[in-house]
C-alpha positions as CSV (number, residue, x, y, z in Angstrom):
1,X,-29.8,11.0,-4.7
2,X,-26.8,13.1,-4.3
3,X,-26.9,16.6,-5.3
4,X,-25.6,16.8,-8.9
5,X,-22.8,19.5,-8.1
6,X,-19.8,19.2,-10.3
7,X,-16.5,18.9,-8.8
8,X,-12.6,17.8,-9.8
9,X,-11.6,14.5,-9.2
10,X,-8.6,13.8,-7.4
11,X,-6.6,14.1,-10.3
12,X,-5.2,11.5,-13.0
13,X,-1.5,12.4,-12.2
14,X,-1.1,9.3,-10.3
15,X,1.8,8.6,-12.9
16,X,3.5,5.4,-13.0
17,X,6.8,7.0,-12.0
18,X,9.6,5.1,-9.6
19,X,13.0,6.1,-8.3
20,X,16.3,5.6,-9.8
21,X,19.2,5.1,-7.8
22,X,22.4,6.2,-9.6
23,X,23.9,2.4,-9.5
24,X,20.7,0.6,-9.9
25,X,18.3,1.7,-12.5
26,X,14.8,0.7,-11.4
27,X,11.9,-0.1,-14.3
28,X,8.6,-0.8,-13.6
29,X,5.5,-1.2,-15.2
30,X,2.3,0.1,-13.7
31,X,-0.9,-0.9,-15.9
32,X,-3.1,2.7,-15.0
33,X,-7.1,2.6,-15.6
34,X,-8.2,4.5,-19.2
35,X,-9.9,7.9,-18.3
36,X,-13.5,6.6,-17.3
37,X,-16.6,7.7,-19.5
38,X,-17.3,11.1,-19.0
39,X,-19.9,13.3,-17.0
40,X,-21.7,13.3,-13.6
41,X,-25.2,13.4,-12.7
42,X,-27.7,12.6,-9.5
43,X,-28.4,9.2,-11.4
44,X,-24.9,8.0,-12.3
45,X,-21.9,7.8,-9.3
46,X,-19.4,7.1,-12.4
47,X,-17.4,10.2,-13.4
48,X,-14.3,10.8,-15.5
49,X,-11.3,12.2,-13.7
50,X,-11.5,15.6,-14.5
51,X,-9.0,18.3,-15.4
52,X,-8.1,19.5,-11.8
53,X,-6.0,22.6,-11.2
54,X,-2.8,20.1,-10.5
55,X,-3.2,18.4,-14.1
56,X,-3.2,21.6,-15.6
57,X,-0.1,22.9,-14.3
58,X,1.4,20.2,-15.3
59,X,0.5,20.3,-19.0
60,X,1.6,24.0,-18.5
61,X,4.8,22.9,-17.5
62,X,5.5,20.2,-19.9
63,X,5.3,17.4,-18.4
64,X,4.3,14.0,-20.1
65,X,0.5,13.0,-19.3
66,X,0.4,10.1,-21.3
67,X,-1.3,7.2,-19.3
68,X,0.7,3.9,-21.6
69,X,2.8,1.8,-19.9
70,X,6.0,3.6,-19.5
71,X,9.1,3.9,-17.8
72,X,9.5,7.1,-15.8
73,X,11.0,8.2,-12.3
74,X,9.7,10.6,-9.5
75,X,9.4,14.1,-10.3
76,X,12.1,15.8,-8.5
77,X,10.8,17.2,-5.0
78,X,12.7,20.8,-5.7
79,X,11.4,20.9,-9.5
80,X,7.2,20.5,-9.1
81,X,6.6,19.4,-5.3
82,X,2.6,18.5,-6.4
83,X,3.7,16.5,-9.0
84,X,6.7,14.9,-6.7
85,X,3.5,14.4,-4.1
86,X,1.2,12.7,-6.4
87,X,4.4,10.5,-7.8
88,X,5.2,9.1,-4.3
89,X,0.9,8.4,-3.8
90,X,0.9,6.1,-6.5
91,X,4.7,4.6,-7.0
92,X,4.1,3.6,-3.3
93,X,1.0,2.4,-3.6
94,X,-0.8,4.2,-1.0
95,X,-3.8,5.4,-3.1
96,X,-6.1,6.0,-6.6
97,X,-8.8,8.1,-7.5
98,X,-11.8,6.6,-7.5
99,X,-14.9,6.4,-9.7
100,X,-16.4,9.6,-8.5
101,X,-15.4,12.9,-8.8
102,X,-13.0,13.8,-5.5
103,X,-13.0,10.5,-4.2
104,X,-10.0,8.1,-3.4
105,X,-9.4,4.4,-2.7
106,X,-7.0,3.7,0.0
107,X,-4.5,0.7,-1.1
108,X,-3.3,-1.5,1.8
109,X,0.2,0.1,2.2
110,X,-2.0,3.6,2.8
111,X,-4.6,2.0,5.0
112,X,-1.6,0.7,7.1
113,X,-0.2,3.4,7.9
114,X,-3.8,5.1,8.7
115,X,-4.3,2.4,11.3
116,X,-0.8,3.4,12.9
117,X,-2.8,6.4,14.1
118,X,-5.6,4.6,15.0
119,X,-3.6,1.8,17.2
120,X,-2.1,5.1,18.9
121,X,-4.7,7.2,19.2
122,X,-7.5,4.7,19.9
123,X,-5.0,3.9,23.6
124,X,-4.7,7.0,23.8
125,X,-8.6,8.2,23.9
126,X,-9.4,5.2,25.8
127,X,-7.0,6.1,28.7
128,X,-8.5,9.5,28.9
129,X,-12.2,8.1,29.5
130,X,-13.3,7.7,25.9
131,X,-15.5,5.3,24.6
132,X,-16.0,4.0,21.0
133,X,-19.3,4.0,19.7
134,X,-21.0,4.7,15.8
135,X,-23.7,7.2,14.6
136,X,-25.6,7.1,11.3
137,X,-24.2,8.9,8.1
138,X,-27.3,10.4,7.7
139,X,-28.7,12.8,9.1
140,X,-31.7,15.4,8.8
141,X,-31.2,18.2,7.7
142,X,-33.2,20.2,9.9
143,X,-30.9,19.0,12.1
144,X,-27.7,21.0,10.7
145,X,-30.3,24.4,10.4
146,X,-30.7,24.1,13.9
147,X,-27.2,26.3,14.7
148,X,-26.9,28.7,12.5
149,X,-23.3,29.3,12.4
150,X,-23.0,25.3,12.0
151,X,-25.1,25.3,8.5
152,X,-23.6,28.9,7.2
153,X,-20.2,27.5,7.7
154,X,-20.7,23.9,6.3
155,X,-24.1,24.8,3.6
156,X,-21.6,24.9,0.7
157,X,-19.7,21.5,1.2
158,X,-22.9,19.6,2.3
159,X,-23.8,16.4,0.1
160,X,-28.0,16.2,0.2
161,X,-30.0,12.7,-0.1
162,X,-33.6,13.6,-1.7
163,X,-34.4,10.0,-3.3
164,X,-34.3,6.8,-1.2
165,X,-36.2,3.5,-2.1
166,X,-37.4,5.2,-5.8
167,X,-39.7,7.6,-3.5
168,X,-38.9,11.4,-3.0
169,X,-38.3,11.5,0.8
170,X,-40.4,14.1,2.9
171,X,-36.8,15.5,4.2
172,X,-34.0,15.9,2.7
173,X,-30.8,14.5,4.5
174,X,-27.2,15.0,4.9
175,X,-24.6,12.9,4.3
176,X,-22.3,13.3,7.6
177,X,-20.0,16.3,7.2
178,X,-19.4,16.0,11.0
179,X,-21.7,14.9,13.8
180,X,-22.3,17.6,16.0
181,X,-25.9,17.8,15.4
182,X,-26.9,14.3,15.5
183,X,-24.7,13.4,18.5
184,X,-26.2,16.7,20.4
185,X,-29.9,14.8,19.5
186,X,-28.8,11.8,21.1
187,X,-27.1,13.6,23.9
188,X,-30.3,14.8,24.9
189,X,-31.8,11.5,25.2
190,X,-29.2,10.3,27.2
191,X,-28.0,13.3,29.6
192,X,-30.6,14.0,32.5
193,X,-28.9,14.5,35.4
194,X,-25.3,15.9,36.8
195,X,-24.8,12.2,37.4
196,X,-25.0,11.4,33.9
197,X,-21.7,14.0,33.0
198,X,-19.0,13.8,31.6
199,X,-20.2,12.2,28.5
200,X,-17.3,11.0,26.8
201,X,-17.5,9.3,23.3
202,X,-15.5,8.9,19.8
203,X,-16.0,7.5,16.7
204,X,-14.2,6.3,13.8
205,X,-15.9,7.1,10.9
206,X,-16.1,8.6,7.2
207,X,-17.5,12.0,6.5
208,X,-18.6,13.4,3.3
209,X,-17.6,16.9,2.2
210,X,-18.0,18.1,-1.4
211,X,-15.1,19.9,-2.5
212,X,-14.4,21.4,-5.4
213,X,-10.7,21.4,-4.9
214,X,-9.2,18.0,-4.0
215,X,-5.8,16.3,-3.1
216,X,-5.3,13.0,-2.3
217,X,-5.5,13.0,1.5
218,X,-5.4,16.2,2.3
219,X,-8.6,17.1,0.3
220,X,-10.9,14.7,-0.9
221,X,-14.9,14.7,-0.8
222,X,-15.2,11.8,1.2
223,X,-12.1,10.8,4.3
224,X,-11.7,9.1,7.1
225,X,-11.5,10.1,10.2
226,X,-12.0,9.7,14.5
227,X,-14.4,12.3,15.9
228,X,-14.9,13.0,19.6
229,X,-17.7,14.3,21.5
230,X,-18.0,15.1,25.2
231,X,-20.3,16.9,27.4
232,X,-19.3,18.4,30.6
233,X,-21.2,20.1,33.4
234,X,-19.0,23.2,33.8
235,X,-17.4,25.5,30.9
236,X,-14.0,24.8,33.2
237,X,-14.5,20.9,32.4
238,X,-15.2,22.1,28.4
239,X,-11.8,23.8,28.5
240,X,-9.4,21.8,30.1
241,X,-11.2,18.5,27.9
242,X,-10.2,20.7,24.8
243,X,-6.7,21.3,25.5
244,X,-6.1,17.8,26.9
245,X,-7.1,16.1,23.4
246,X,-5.2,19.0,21.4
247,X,-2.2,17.8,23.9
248,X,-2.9,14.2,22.6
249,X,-2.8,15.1,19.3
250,X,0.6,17.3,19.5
251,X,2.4,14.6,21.6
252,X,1.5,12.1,18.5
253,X,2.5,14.2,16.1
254,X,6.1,14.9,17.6
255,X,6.7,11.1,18.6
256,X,4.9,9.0,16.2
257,X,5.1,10.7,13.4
258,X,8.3,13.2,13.5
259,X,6.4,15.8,12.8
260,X,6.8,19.1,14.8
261,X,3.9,20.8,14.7
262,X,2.9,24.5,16.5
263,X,0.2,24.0,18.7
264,X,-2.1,27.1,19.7
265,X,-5.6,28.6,19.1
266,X,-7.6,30.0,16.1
267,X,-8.1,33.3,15.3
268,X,-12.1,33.8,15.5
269,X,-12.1,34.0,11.7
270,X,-10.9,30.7,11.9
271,X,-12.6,29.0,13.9
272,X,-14.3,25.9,13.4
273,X,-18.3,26.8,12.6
274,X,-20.1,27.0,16.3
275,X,-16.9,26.7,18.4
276,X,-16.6,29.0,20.4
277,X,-12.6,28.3,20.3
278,X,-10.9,26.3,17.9
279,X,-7.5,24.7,19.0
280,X,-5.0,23.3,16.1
281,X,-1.7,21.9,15.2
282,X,-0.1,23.1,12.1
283,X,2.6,21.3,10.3
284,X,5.2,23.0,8.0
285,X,5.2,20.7,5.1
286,X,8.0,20.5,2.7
287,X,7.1,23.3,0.1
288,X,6.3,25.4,3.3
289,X,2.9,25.6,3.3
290,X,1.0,24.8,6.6
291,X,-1.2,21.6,7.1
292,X,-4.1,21.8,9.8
293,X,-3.1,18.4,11.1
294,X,-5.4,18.3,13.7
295,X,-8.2,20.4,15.9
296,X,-10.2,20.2,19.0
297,X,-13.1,22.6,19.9
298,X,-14.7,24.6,22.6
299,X,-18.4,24.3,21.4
300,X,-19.6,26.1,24.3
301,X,-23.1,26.0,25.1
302,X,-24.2,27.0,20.9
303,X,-25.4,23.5,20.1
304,X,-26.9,22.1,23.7
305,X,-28.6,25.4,23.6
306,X,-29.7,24.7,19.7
307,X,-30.9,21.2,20.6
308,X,-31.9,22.0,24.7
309,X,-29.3,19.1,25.7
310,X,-30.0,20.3,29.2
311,X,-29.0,18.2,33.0
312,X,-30.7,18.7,36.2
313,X,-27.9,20.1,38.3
314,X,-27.2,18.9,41.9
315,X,-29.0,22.3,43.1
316,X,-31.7,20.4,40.6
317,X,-31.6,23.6,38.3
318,X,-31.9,23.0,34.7
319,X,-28.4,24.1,32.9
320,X,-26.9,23.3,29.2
321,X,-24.2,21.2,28.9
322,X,-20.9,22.6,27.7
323,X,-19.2,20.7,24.8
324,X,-16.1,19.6,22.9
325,X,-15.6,17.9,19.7
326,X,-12.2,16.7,18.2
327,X,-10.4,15.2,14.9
328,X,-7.4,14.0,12.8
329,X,-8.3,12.7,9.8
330,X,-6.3,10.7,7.0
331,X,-5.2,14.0,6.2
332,X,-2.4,13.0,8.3
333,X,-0.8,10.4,6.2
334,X,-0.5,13.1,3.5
335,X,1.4,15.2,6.2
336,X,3.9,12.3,6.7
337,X,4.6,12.3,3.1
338,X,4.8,15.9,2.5
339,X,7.3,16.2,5.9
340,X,9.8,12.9,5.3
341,X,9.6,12.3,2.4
342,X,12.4,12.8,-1.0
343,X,13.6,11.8,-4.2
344,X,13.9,8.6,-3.8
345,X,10.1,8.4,-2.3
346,X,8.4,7.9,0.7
347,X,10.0,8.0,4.1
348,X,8.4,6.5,7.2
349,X,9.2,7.2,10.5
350,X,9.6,3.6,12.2
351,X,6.7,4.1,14.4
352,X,4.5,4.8,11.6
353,X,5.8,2.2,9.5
354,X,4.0,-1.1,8.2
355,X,7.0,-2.4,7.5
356,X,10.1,-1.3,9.8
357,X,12.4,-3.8,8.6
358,X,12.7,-5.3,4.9
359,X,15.0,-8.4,4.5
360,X,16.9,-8.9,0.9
361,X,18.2,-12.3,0.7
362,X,21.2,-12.4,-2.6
363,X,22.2,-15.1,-4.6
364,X,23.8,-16.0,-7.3
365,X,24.1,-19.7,-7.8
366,X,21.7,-22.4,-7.1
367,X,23.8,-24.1,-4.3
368,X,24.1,-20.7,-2.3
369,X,19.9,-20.4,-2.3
370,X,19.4,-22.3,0.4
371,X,21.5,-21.3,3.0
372,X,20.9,-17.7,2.2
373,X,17.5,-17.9,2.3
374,X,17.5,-20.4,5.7
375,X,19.5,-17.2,7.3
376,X,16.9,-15.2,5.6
377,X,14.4,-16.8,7.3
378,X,15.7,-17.6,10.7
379,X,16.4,-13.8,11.0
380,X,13.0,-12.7,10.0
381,X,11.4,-14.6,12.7
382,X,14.0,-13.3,15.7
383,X,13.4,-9.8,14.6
384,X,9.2,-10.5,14.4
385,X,9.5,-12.2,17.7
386,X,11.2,-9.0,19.1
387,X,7.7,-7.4,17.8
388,X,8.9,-5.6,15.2
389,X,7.5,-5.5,12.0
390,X,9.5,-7.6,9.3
391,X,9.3,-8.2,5.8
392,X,11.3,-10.7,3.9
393,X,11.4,-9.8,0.1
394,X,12.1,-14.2,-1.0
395,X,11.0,-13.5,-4.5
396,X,13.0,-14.6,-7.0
397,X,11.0,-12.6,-10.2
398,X,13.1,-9.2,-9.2
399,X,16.9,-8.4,-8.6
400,X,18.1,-7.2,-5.3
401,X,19.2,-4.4,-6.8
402,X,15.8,-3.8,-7.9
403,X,14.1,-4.4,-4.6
404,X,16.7,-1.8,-2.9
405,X,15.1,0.9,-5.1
406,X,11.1,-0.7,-4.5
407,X,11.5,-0.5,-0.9
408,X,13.1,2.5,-0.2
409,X,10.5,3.9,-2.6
410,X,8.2,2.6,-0.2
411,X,10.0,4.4,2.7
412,X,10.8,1.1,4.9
413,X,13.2,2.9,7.5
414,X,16.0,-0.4,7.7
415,X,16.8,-3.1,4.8
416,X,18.8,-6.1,5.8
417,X,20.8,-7.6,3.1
418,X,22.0,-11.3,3.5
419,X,24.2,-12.9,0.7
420,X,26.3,-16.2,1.0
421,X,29.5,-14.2,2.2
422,X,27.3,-13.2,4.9
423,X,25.8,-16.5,5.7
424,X,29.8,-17.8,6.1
425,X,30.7,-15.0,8.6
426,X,27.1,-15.0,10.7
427,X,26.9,-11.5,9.8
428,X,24.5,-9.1,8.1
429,X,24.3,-5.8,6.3
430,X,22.3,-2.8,7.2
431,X,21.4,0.1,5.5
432,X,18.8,3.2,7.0
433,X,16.8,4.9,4.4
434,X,16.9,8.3,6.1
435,X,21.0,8.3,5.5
436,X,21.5,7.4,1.3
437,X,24.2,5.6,0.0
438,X,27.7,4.0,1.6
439,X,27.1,6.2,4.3
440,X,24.1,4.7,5.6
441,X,25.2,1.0,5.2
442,X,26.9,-1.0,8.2
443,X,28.9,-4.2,7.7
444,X,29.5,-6.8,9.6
445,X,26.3,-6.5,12.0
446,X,26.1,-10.1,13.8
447,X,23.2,-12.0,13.0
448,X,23.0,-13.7,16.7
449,X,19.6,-12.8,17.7
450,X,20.1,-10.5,20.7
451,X,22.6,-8.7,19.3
452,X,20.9,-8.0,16.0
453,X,17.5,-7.3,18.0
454,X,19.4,-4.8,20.0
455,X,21.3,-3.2,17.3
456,X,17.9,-3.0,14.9
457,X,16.0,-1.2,17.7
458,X,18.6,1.4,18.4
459,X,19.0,2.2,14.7
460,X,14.9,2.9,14.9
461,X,15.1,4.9,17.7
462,X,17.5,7.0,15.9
463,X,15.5,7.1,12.9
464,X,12.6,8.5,14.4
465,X,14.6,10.9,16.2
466,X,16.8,11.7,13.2
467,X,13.5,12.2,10.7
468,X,12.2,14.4,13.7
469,X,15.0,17.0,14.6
470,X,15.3,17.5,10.7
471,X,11.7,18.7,10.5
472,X,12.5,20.9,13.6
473,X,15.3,22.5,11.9
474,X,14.0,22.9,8.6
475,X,10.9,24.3,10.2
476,X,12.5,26.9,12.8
477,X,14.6,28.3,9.7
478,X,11.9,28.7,7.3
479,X,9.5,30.8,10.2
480,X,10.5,34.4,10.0
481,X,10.0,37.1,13.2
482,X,8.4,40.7,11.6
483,X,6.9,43.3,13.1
484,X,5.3,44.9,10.2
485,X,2.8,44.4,7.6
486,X,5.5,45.0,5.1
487,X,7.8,42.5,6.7
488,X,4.9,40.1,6.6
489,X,4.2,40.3,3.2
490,X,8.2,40.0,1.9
491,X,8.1,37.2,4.2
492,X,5.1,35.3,2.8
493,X,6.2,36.3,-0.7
494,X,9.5,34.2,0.0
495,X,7.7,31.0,0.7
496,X,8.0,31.3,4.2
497,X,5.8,31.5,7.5
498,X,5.9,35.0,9.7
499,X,5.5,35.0,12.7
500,X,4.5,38.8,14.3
501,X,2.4,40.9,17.1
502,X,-1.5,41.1,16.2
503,X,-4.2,42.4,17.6
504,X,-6.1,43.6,14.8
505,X,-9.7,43.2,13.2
506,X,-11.6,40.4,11.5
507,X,-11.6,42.8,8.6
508,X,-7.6,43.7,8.6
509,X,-7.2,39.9,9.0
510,X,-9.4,39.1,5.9
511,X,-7.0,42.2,4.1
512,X,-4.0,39.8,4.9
513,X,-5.2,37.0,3.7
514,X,-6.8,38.7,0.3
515,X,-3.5,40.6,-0.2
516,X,-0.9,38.2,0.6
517,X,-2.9,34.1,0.3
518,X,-1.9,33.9,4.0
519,X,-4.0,33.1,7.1
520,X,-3.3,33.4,10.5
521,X,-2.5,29.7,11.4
522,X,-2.7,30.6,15.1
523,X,-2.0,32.1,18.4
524,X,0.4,29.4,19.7
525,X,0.6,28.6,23.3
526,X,4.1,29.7,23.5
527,X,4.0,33.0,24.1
528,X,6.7,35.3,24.1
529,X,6.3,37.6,27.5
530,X,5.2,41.3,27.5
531,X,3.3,43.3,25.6
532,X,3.8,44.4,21.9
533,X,3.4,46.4,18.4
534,X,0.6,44.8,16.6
535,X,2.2,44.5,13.1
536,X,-0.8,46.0,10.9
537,X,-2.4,48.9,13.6
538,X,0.7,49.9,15.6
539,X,-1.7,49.4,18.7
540,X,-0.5,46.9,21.9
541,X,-0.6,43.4,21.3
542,X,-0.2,40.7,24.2
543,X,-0.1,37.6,21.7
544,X,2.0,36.6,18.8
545,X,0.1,35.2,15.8
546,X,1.6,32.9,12.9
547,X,0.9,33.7,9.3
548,X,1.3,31.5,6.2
549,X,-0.6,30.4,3.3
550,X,-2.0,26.4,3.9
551,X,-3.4,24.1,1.8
């Protein structure tokens, strides 16, 4: 039985908004779910999407909350960028809330791009000595008292089982809000000797956390996720494992997904509960609040010490392993959005995109069908035979102009257009997303297989590079150097990220963070040489820490 806290759901605003294009007026009708019945309790998993904070603002600011079958557009990014957010989420079909409070259901063009990172990553982790396995979900909760920092940091997010099979069970358990504890009591089943280190393991898995504030992706009370765990036999090992995977993590970021994120270490206030460092990459997203995209943990010896995961060592003393543990979550895909993506919707860098290429065939009379859509066709299966990912949009229900607006809405980074003009000349037409209007569309590109295949693939490529250096730029303008607390707060009152001197206290950093809504992000790993002011205390200061406020 799940502990009957009450929670918001992710919220309702899911509205059945799609882009227009100022040629091509796109309507569509999205048949949304009634508010379900009302009211959550340890018996009943059904709940009624509540009021959340993001549904409120937006009765506050007028905006229609009706949930009929009507006609409406995406909010503009620049006018309500939560509403803009949620627009995309649903118009897009990436996700809807689910039945319970805080929950979400992944649709297929969501889970797609979700398993982008996991195709990478899994190679990734795999090359580096990592092996897949699975651990339960549940897990007892004397388990998560056994470190204390571990169960003061994660007590009030924790999701308790008391009832299972009708009977009242003699422990209570946890439903997984990360592993550490149960992976640390298998650990010491399996480690024994030096010979038995490194122990090297991930998962992919869901984790349960109970929020009380939720977004879709970026916050929900249940995600998905890939957690590592590794045991080493020296606190050197620990280290260098702990920066390798935040390496991995950063080198995705900046060439699957375009996103440039600042890669450094947590302040202690921070850090991740029984770490003894916490490592992160933080991505500017397009309202300019920071997303913790990723981390990767020092445990030290705190949990090997709380669950005596102990090896013989070749001197055949007893010692405590040293640990890591590591994560990106479907948080992630809420980072693409909120980095790429614009009025006209989603935006995909190729690399993460289930579809790369969308083909439109036109007609207009019944004799040119045929040969445009045997063009179509033959075209489709060069490019997919070139092993990119193709979709050929041969429905006849919708206009092309229609289908322009659906699948840039859906972010597909090239659409081919084929009409019976084109069919005459062996030609096609190309147009990138990332560059709207006549300015993005190419004539004329020949439809011989090697030359389109070759043509395609450099257009990617300069997608993905395109999408990235734009993030770079809008990112390096928006992060502001100060080297005082009064610079700090005009800088975070203007939206933007500052970036300063510190050397200051837990307590001055807690001051920051209650007087402005920023936190320090991190201490990046590049470093600016010498020693400095610290921004609040006047007092030296060898690093450089980044403020801003997250989500």
């Amino acid at each position: 039985m799940v502990s009957s806290l009450r929670l918001p759901t992710l919220t309702s605003l899911f509205s059945p908004s799609l882009t227009r294009r100022s040629t091509v007026s796109l309507r569509r009708r999205f048949h949304l779910r009634p508010p379900l019945a009302a009211g959550f309790s340890a018996q009943s998993a059904a709940s009624s999407p509540a009021e959340t904070d993001d549904r409120v603002q937006n009765k506050k600011s007028g905006r229609v909350q009706d949930r009929g079958d009507t006609d409406r557009v995406i909010t503009p990014r620049s006018q309500d960028f939560n509403a803009w957010y949620l627009d995309i989420i649903a118009n897009a079909e990436l996700a809807d809330y689910g039945p319970v409070r805080g929950t979400m259901v992944i649709r297929p063009y969501g889970y797609a791009i979700w398993e982008a990172i996991q195709d990478y990553l899994n190679v990734k982790f795999k090359e580096t000595g990592h092996s897949n396995m699975y651990f339960p979900q549940f897990i007892p909760y004397s388990f998560i008292e056994k470190e204390a920092s571990h169960v003061e940091g994660f007590s009030p997010e924790l999701a308790l089982v008391t009832v299972g099979g009708g009977k009242e069970l003699e422990e209570k358990l946890v439903v997984r809000p990360t592993s550490e504890t149960i992976v640390n009591h298998m650990f010491t089943q399996w480690i024994h000797s030096y010979r038995d280190l490194p122990l090297m393991i991930n998962q992919w898995a869901n984790v349960t956390r109970w929020e009380m504030r939720t977004k879709p992706f970026v916050r929900t009370l249940e995600f998905l996720w890939q957690e590592g765990h590794t045991a080493h036999a020296t606190p050197e090992e620990a280290e260098n494992e702990a920066l390798q995977m935040i390496d991995v993590y950063t080198k995705f970021a900046y060439e699957q997904a375009a996103i440039p994120v600042i890669a450094g270490r947590k302040s202690k206030v921070e850090t991740f509960a029984g770490a003894d460092k916490t490592y992160t990459i933080e991505a500017m997203m397009g309202d300019r609040k920071a997303l913790q995209a990723g981390t990767s943990h020092n445990l030290g010896q705190n949990f090997s010490r709380a669950f005596g995961t102990q090896f013989t060592d070749e001197n055949g003393q007893r010692q405590h392993v040293w640990q890591t543990s590591w994560a990106i979550s479907t948080r992630f895909v809420g980072g693409i959005i909120m980095t790429h993506g614009d009025d006209t919707g989603l935006m995909l860098p190729p690399r993460m995109a289930p579809i790369q290429v969308v083909i439109v065939p036109i007609w207009k009379k019944v004799d040119e069908k045929t040969g445009v859509l045997d063009s179509a066709k033959s075209v489709a299966e060069a490019l997919k035979a070139a092993g990119l990912k193709v979709k050929l949009d041969d429905t006849d229900q919708r206009t092309p102009g229609w289908k322009f607006n659906f699948w840039e809405m859906k972010g597909v980074p090239l659409r081919i257009e084929i009409g019976p003009r084109d069919v005459s000349s062996g030609s096609v037409v190309i147009s990138r997303r990332d560059v709207p209007g006549k300015q993005g569309k190419v004539f004329g590109i020949s439809m011989e297989p090697s030359i389109l295949e070759a043509y395609v693939k450099d257009r990617l490529d300069e997608i993905q590079s395109s999408l990235l250096q734009k993030a770079i730029s809008f990112r390096d303008s928006n992060i502001v150097d100060v080297s005082s607390y009064e610079e700090l707060k005009e800088a975070i009152s203007l939206g933007k990220w500052a970036r300063g001197p510190w050397s200051a206290s837990d307590a001055d950093e807690l001051r920051v963070k209650e007087e402005t809504g920023a936190t320090i992000r991190c201490f990046p790993f590049e470093q600016p040489q010498g020693t400095r002011t610290c921004l609040m205390t006047g007092n030296p200061a060898e690093e450089v820490a980044i403020f801003a406020k997250s989500y």
